[in-house]
Each structure stands twice: as structure tokens, then as C-alpha cells.
SERO-4910 file (N, C-alpha, C, O; in steps of 0.05 Angstrom, whole numbers):
BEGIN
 pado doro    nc1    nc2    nc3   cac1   cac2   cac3    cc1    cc2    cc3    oc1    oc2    oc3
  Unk    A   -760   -145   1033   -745   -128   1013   -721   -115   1026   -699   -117   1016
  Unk    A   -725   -103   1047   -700   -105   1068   -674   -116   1061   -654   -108   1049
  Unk    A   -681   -136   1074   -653   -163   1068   -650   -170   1044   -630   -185   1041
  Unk    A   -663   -164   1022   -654   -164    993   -638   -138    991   -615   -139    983
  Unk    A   -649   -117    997   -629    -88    999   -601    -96   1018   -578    -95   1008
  Unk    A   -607   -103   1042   -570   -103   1053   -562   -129   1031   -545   -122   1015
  Unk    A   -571   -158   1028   -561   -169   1017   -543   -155    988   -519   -161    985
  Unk    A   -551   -144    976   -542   -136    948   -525   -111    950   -512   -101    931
  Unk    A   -527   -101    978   -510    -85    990   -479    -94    988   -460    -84    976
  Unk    A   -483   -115   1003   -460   -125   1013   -444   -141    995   -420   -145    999
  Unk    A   -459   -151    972   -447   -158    942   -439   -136    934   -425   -143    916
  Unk    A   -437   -108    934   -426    -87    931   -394    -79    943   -379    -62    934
  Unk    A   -390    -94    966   -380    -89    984   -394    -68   1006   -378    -62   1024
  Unk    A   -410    -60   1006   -423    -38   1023   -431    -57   1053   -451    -72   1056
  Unk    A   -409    -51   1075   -416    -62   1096   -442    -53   1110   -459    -70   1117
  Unk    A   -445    -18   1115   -459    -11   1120   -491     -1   1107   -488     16   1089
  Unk    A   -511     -6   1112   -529      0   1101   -551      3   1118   -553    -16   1134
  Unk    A   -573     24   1121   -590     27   1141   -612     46   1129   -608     56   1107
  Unk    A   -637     53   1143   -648     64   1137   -659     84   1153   -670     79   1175
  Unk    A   -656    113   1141   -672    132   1161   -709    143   1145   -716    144   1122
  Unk    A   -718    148   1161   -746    154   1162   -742    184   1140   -724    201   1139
  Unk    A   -774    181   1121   -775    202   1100   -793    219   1117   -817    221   1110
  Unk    A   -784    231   1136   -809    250   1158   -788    272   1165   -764    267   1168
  Unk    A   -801    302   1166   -792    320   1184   -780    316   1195   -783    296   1209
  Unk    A   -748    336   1196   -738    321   1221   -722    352   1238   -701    363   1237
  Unk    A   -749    354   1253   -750    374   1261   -727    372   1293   -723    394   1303
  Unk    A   -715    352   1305   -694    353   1319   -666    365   1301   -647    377   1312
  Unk    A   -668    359   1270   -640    363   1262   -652    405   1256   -635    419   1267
  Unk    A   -665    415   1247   -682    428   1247   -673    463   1268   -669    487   1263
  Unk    A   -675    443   1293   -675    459   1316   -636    474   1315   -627    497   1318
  Unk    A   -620    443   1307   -595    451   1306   -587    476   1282   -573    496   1286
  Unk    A   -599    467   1261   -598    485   1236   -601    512   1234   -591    528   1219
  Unk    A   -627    515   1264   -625    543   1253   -617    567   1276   -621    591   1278
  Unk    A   -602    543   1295   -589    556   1315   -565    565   1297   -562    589   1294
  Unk    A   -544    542   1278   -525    553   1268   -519    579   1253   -500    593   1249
  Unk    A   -550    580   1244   -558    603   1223   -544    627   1235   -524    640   1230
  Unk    A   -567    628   1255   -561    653   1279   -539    655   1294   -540    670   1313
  Unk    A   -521    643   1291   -492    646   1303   -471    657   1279   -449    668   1281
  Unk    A   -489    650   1252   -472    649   1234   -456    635   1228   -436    645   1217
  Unk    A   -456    603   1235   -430    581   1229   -446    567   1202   -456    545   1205
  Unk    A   -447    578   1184   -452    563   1156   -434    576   1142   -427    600   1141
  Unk    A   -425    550   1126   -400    563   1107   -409    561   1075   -392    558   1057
  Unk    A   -439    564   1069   -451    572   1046   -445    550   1026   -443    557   1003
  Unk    A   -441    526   1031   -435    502   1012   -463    488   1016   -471    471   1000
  Unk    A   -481    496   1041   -508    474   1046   -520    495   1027   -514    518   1020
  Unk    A   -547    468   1022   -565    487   1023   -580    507   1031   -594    503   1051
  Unk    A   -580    527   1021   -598    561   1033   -624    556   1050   -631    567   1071
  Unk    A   -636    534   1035   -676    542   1039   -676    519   1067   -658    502   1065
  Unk    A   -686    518   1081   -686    505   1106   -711    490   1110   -716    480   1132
  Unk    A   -724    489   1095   -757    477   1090   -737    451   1081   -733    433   1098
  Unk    A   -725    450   1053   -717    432   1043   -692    414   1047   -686    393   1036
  Unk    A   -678    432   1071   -659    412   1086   -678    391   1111   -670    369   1120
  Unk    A   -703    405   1118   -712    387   1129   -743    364   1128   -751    348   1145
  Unk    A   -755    370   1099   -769    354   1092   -764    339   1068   -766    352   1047
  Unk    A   -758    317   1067   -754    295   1051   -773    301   1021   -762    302    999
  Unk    A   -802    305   1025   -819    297   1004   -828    331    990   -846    339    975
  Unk    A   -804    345   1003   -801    368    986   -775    363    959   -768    378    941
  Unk    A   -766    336    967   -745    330    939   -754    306    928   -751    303    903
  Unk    A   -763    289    939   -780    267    929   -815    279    936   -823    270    957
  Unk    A   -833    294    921   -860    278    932   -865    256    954   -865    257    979
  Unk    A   -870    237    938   -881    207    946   -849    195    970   -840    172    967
  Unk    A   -842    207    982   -807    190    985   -828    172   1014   -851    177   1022
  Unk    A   -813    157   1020   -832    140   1045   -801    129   1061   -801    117   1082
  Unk    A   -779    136   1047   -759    122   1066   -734    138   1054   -737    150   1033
  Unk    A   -710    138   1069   -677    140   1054   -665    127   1057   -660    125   1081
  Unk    A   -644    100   1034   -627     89   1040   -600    102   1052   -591    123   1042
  Unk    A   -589     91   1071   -565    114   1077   -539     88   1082   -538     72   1101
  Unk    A   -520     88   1060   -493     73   1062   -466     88   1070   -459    110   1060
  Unk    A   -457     78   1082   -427     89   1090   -406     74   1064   -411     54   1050
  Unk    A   -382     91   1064   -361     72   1052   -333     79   1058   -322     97   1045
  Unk    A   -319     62   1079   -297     70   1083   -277     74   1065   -271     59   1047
  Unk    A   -265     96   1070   -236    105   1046   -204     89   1061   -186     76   1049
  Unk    A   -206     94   1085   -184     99   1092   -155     71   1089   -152     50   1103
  Unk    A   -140     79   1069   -121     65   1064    -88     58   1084    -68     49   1073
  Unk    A    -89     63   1113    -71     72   1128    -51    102   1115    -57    115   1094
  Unk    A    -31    108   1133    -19    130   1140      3    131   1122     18    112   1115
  Unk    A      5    160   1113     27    158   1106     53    178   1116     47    201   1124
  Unk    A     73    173   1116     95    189   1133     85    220   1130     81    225   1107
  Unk    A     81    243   1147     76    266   1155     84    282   1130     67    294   1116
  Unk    A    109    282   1123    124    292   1107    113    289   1082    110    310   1068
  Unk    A    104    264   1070     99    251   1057     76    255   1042     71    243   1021
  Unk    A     58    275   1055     27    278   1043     20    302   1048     25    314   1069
  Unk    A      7    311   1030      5    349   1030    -24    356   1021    -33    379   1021
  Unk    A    -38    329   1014    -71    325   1012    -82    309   1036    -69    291   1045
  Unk    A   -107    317   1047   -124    304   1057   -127    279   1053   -132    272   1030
  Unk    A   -126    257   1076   -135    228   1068   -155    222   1049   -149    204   1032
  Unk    A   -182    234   1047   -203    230   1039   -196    235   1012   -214    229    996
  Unk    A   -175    246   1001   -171    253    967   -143    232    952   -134    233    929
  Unk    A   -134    215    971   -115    197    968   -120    189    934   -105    191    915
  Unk    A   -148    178    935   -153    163    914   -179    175    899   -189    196    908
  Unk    A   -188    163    879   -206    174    857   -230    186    871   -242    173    889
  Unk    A   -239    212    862   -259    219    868   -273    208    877   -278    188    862
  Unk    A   -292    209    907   -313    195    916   -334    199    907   -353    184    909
  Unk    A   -335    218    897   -364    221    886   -374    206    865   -397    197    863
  Unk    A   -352    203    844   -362    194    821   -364    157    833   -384    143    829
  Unk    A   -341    147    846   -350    114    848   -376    110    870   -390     89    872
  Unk    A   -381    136    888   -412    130    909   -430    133    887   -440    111    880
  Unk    A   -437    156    871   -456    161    854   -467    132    843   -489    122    846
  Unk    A   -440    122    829   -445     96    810   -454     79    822   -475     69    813
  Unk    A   -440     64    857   -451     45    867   -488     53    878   -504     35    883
  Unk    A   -495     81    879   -521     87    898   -536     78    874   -555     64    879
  Unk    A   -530     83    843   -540     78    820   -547     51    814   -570     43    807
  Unk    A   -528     37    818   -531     10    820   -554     -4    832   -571    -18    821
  Unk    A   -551      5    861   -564     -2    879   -607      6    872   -628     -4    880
  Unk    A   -599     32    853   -628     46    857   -633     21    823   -656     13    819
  Unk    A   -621     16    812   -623      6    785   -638    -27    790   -656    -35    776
  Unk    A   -626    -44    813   -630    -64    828   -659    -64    844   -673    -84    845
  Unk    A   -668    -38    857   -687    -43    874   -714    -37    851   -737    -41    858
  Unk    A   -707    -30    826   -723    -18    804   -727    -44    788   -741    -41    767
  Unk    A   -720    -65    791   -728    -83    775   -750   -104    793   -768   -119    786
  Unk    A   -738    -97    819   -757   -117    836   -774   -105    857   -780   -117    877
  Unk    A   -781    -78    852   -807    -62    872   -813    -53    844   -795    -43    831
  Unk    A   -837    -56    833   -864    -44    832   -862    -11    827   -869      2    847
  Unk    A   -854      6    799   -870     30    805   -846     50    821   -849     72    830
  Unk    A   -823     32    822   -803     56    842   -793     74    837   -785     76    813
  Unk    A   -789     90    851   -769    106    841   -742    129    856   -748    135    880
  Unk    A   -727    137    850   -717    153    873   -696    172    864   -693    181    842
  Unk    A   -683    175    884   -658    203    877   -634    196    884   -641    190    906
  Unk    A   -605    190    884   -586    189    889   -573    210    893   -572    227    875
  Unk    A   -558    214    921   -545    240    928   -509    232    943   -503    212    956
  Unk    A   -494    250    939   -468    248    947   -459    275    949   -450    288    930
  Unk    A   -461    284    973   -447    307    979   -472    333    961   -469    357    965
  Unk    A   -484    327    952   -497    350    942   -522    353    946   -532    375    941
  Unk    A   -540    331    957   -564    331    969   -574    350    983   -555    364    991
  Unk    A   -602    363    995   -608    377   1011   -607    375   1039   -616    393   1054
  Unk    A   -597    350   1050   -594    343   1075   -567    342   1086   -548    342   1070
  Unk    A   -563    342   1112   -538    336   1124   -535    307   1127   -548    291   1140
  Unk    A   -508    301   1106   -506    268   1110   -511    263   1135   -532    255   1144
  Unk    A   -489    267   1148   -485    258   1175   -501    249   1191   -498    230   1207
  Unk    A   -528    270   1186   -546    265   1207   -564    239   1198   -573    220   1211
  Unk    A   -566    245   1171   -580    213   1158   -558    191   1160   -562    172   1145
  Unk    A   -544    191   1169   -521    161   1173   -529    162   1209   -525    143   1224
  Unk    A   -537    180   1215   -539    186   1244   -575    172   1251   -579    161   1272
  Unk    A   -593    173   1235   -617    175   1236   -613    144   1225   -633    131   1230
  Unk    A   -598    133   1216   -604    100   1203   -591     81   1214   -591     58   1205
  Unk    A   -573     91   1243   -563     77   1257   -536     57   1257   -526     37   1268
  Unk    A   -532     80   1235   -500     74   1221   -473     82   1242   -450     74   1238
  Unk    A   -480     97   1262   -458    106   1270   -467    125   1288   -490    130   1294
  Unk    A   -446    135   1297   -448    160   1325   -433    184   1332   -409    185   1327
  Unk    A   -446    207   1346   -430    223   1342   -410    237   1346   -416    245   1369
  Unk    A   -385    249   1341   -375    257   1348   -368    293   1359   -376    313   1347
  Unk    A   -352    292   1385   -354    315   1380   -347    335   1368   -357    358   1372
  Unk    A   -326    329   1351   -319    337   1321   -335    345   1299   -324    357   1280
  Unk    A   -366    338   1300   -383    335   1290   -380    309   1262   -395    307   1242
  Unk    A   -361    296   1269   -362    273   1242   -379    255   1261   -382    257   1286
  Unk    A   -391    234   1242   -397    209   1247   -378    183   1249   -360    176   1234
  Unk    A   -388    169   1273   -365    146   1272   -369    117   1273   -389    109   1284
  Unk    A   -355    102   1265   -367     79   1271   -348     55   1277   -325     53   1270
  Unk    A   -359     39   1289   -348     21   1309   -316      8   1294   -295      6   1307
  Unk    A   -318      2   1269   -304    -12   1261   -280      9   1235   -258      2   1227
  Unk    A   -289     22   1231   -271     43   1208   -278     80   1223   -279    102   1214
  Unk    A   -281     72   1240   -275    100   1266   -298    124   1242   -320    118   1233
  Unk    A   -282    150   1238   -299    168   1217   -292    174   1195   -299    194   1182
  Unk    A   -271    149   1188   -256    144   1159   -278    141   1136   -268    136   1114
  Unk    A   -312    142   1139   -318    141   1113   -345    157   1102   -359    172   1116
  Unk    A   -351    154   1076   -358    177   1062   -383    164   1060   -386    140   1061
  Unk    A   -407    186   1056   -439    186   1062   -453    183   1040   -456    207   1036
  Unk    A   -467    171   1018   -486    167   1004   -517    167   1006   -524    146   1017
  Unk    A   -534    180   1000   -558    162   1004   -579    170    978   -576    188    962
  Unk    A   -606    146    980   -623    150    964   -650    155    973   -662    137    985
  Unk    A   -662    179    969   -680    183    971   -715    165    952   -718    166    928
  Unk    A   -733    153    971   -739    134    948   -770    134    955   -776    154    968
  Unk    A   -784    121    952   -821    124    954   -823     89    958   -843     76    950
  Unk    A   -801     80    971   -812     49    981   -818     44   1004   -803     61   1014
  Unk    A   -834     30   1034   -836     39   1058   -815     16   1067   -825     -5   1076
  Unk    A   -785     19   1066   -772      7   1082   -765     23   1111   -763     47   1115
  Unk    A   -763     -3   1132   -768      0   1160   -738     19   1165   -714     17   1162
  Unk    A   -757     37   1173   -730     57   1188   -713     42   1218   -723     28   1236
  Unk    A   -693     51   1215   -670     33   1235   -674     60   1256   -686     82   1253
  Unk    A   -659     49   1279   -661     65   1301   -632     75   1311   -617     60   1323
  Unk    A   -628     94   1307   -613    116   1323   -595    100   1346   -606     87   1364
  Unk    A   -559    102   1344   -541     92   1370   -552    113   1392   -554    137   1388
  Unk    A   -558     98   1414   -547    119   1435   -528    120   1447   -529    112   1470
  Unk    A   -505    131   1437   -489    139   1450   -470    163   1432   -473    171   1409
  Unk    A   -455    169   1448   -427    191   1429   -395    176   1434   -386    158   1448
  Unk    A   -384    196   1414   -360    187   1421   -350    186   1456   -367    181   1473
  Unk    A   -323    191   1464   -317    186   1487   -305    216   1504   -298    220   1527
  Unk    A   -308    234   1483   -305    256   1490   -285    274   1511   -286    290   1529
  Unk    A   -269    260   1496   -237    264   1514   -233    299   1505   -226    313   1524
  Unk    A   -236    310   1486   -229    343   1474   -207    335   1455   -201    347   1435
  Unk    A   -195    314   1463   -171    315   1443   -172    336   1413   -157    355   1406
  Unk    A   -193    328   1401   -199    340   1373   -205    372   1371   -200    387   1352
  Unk    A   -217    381   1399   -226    409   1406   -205    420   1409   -200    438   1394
  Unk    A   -183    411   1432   -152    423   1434   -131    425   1404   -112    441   1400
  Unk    A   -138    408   1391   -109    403   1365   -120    418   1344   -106    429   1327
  Unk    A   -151    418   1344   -151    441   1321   -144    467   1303   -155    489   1306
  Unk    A   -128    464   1290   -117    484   1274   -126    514   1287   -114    532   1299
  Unk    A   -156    509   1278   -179    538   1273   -194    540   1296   -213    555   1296
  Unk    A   -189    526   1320   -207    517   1345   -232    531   1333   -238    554   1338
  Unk    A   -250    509   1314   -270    514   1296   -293    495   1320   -317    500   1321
  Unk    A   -279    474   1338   -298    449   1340   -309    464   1368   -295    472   1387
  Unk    A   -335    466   1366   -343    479   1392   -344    458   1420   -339    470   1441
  Unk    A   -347    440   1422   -348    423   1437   -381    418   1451   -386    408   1473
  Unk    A   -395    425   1436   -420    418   1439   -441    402   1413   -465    404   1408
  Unk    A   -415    384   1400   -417    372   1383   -430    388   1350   -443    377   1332
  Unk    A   -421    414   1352   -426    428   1331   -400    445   1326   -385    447   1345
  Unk    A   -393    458   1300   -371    476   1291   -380    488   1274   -399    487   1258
  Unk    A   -355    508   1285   -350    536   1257   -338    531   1241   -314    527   1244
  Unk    A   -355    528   1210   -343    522   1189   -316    540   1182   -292    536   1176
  Unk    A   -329    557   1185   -308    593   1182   -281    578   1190   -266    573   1172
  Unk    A   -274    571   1216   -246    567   1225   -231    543   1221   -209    537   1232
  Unk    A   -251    524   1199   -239    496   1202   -224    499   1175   -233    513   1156
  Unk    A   -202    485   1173   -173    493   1154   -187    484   1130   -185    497   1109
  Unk    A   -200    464   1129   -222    437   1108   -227    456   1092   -218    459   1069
  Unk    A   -252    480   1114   -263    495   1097   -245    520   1077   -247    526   1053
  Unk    A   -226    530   1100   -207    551   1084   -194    542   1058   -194    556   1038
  Unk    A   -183    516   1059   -160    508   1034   -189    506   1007   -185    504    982
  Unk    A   -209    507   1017   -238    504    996   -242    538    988   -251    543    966
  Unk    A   -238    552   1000   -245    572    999   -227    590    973   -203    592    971
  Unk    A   -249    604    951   -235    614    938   -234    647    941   -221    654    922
  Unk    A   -240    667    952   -243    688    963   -210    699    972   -191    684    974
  Unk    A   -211    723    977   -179    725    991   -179    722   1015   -194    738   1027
  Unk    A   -163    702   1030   -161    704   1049   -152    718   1080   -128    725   1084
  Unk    A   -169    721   1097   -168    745   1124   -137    733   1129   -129    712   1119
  Unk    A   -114    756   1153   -105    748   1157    -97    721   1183    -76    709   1185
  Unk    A   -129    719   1202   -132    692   1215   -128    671   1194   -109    656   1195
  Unk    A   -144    669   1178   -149    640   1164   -115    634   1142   -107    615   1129
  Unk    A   -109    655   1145    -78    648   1142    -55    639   1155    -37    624   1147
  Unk    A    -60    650   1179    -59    638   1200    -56    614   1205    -35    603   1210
  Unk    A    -83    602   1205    -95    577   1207    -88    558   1182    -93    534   1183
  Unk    A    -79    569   1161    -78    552   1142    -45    537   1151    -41    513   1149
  Unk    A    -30    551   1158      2    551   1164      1    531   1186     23    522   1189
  Unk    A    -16    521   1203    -14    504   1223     -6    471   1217      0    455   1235
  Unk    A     -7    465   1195      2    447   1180      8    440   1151      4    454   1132
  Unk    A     17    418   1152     27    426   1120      1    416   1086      5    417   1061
  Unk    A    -22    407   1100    -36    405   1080    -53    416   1060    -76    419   1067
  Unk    A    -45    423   1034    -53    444   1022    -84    437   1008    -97    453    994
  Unk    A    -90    413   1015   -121    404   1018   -136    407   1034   -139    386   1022
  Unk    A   -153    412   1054   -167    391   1080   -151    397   1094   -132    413   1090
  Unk    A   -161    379   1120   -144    381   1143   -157    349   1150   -176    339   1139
  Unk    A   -143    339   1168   -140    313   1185   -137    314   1210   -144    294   1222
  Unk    A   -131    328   1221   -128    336   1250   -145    326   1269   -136    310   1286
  Unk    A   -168    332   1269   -194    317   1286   -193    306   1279   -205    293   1296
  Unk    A   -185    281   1255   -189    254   1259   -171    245   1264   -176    231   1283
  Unk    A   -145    243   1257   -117    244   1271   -119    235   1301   -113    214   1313
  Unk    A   -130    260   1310   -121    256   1340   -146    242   1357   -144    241   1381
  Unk    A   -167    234   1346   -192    213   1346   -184    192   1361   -173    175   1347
  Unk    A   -186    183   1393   -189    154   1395   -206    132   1382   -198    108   1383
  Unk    A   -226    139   1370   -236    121   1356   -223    114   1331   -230     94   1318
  Unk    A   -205    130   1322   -190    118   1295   -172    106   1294   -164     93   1275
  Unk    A   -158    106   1323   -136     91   1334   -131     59   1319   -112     45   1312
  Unk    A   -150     58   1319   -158     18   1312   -177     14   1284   -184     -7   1275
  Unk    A   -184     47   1271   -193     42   1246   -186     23   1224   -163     29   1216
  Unk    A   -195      5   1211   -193    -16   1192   -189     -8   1168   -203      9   1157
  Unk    A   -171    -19   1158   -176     -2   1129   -190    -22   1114   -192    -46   1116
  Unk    A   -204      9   1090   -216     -3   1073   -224    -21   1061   -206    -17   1044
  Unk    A   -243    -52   1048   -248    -69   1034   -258    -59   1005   -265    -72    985
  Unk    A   -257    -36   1009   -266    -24    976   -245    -16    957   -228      1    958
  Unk    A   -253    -36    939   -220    -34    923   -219    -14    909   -198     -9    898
  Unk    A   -245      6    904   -246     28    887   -226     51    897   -216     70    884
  Unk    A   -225     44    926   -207     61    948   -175     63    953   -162     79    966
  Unk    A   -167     39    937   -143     36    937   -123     29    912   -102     15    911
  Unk    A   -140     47    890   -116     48    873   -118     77    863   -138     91    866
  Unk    A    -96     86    850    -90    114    841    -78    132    850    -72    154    841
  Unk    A    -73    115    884    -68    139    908    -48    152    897    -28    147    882
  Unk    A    -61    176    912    -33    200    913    -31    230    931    -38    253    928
  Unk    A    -18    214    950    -31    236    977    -10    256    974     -5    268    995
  Unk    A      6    265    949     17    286    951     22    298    915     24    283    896
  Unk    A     23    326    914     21    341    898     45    360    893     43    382    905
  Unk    A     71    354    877     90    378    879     76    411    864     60    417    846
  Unk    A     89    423    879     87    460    871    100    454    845     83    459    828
  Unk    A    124    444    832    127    446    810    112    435    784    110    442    760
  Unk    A    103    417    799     83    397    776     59    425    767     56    432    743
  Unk    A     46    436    787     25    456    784     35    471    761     26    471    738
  Unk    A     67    491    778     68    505    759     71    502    730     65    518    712
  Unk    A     82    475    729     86    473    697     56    463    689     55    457    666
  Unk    A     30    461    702     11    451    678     -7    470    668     -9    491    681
  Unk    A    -20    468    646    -47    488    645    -58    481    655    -52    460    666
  Unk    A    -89    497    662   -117    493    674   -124    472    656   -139    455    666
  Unk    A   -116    468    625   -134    449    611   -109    420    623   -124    403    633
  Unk    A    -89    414    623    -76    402    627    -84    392    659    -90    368    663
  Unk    A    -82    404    673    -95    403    709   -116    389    704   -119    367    716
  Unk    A   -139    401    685   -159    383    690   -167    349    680   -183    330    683
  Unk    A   -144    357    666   -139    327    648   -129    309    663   -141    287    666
  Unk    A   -103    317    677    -89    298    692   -109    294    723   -104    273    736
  Unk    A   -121    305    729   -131    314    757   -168    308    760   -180    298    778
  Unk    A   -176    319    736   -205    317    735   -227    298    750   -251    302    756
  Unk    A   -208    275    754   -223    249    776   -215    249    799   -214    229    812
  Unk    A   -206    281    810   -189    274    836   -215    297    859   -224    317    849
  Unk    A   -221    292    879   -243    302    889   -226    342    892   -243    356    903
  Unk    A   -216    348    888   -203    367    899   -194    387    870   -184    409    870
  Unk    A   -202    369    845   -200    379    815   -217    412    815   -209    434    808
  Unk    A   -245    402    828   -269    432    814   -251    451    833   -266    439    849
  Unk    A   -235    467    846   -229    482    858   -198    503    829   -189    526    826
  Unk    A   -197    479    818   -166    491    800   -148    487    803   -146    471    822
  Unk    A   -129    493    794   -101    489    809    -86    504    818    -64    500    828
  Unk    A   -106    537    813    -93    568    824    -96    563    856    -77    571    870
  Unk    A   -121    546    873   -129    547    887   -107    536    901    -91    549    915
  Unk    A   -108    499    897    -79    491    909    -45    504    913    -30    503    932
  Unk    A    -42    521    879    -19    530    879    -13    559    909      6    562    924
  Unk    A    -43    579    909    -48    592    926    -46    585    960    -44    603    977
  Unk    A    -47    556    967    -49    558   1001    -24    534    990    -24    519   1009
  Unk    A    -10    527    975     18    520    977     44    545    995     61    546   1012
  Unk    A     30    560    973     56    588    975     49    602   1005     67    613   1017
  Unk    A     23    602   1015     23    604   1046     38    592   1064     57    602   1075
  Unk    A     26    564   1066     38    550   1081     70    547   1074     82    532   1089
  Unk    A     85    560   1054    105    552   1051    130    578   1047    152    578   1036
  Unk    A    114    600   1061    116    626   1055    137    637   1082    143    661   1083
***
């Protein structure tokens, strides 16, 4: 059943596909609640910590998790040129992962017996990473992204939580190459270099942030010009050096890695969400964008 799962995978285009174990996972666990106590959570995970780390507190019956990667990354575009994060180039990821994990759970439901499961993207109780990390998809960085051999940490995390006993895959051993590059160029020097960060200082999290901003994270927002995200740690990534772009065509149309201040000002919120609504960076508004425009440009 396996090789019927990657097979129908890969008719998806989904190169990667692996499986991590539906067990405690009390190594990711240990990290979690060191962050707690430092205070580096930036209140977007989940609160309850039982349920970031046992599986069959969101599934009952779960006996496995499918975990797929999917690269976005479309090459570069001139500096000047882009004022959004790579990862929002093109149509919301959430809605084309959702559909393909759907697919996928719709497929394994006709030919197992009794199945059943959960599809998650970005909103699950777990840390992707570590389940793309636990299925032997990739490795870590000390950036804390995941990477992988062939599309560096150019891509985005899905998985399905499910009650079938497919064979859990085994864990890379190794890490990135750990030059600091990414620790030094950081906007928010958020990346601790012990393969964990402060959400608090990473620009990703600030341009997300709707609260008023301290005058550090203003600061920090001014260190470059993107009024999305930040790219920086992956930017300056040897492993992305040689990243491939994308085979997912869902990834490469619509792009638009930039947003004028005038376009904002002239739309409504109902208008913003019309034109914008499929763009991963829509649920925030357009007060939000228009807001760390006039920073960085202040």
C-alpha cells in the first residue's frame, strides 16, 4: 500500500512523500517546552502541548502520518523588483496543498478498508518541520527550516494524519553545513544557532504581526525592503544555491512578487479581498501591508 501511496503521489507531481510514526514524540517535546520557558513562541502554534505532541489526541485510532513536501520556488527576481516574500509569489498554498492532501486522502479511501484521516496545512497541531523531519524528507537547518537535497528549503509542508499502519521512514542524519551565514544576515538576529529561533525577532513574524509595533521590530522591519516575510536565511543558504525550481504548475502561474502602495490605497477591504483573497498574505488586510510599507519607506 506504500508504493501505491508514493506511486499516486507522484501522479500528483508530489516528488516527496514519506512517512512519520503516529507515537509521542517526546524528543520534539523536550524542544517545545524549552522554547516555552525562554519565551520564543510567537502564539500562532498551538497553546496545549499534550496535543502538539500526541498524534491520537487528534486522530484517536491514527497509526501513521503521511508527510509531503512541495516545492514553490519559481527563481529570483531582481531585488528591486519584489516587495513580497517568495513563498507568496503565487496562489495561496494552502488552498492548492489542502486540495492535493484531499485528493490523496480521497484515493487511499477507496482502496483501504474503513479509513480515515485529517488533512493539515499550516494549521495542524504539530510542527511541520519536524514531521517532514521525522519522515525522512529532509534535514535540518540551522535556520530552523527544513532542507532538502534537491529544492534546498524552497518548499511548503502538508500532512495527513490517518489510522492506516504505513511503515514509518527513518530520520537523515545529518544537518545543514553550518557555515552561520543565515545567523550573521539576519534582519532580527532571531536564528539562535543552536538550530532553534526567536520568533519575536524574525521580520516573517513582525510583517504578520498586527499589534503596534516596539520600536526594535521597527527597526528590524527597515532592514529590507519586503513588506511580506523575509527571505534572508534562505537567500543567503548554501543549500539553495543550486535549488531547482519548481515542477508544480500550480506554483507558477499568477505570480506577483510585488504590490504597489498605490494600488492599496485606492482599494477597499471588500475590494482587497476580492482581488487578493487567494493570495497567502490576504487574512492579514491590507491596513497591515499598507502599515510596514510606510515603515520601511519612512
Amino acid at each position: 500500500m506504500k508504493e501505491k501511496l508514493i506511486k499516486f503521489c507522484n501522479s500528483l507531481n508530489i516528488e516527496y512523500v514519506g512517512i512519520a510514526p503516529a507515537e509521542p514524540y517526546t524528543d520534539f517535546e523536550k524542544i517545545w517546552r524549552k522554547q516555552i520557558e525562554r519565551g520564543y513562541i510567537s502564539g500562532f502554534e498551538k497553546k496545549d502541548v499534550s496535543r502538539r505532541v500526541n498524534p491520537k489526541l487528534t486522530l484517536e485510532d491514527a497509526k501513521s502520518v503521511i508527510v509531503c513536501l512541495f516545492p514553490y520556488y519559481v527563481g529570483n527576481v531582481k531585488e528591486n523588483k519584489a516587495n513580497l516574500s517568495k513563498y507568496t509569489y503565487g496562489l495561496d498554498y494552502h488552498l492548492i496543498i489542502k486540495e492535493k492532501l484531499e485528493t490523496i486522502g480521497r484515493f487511499l479511501d477507496e482502496n483501504i478498508q474503513n479509513f480515515h484521516y485529517k488533512c493539515f496545512v499550516d494549521n495542524g497541531p504539530f510542527s511541520d518541520r519536524y514531521l517532514a523531519y521525522k519522515a525522512g524528507l529532509g534535514f535540518w537547518g540551522i535556520n530552523n527550516h527544513i532542507i532538502t537535497e534537491k529544492y534546498g528549503s524552497y518548499v511548503f509542508i502538508g500532512y495527513i494524519i490517518n489510522n492506516y499502519p504505513f511503515e514509518a521512514d527513518t530520520p537523515q542524519n545529518k544537518t545543514c553545513c553550518q557555515c552561520f551565514e543565515c545567523v550573521r544576515n539576519c534582519p532580527g538576529q532571531c536564528i539562535l544557532g543552536d538550530f532553534t529561533i526567536n520568533p519575536l525577532r524574525c521580520k516573517s513574524y513582525i510583517t504578520q504581526k498586527k499589534k503596534e509595533l516596539s520600536p526594535l521590530e521597527i527597526e528590524i522591519m527597515k532592514k529590507n525592503n519586503l513588506i511580506w516575510g523575509c527571505d534572508v536565511c534562505q537567500d543567503v543558504c548554501p543549500h539553495n544555491r543550486n535549488a531547482e525550481k519548481t515542477i508544480m504548475d500550480e506554483f507558477k502561474v499568477n505570480l506577483k512578487p510585488y504590490i504597489e502602495y498605490e494600488e492599496l490605497l485606492h482599494l477597499s477591504n471588500k475590494e482587497f479581498l476580492k482581488k487578493y483573497g487567494n493570495r497567502a498574505y490576504s487574512w492579514r488586510g491590507k491596513s497591515i501591508l499598507m502599515r510596514n510599507y510606510e515603515i520601511i519607506h519612512s
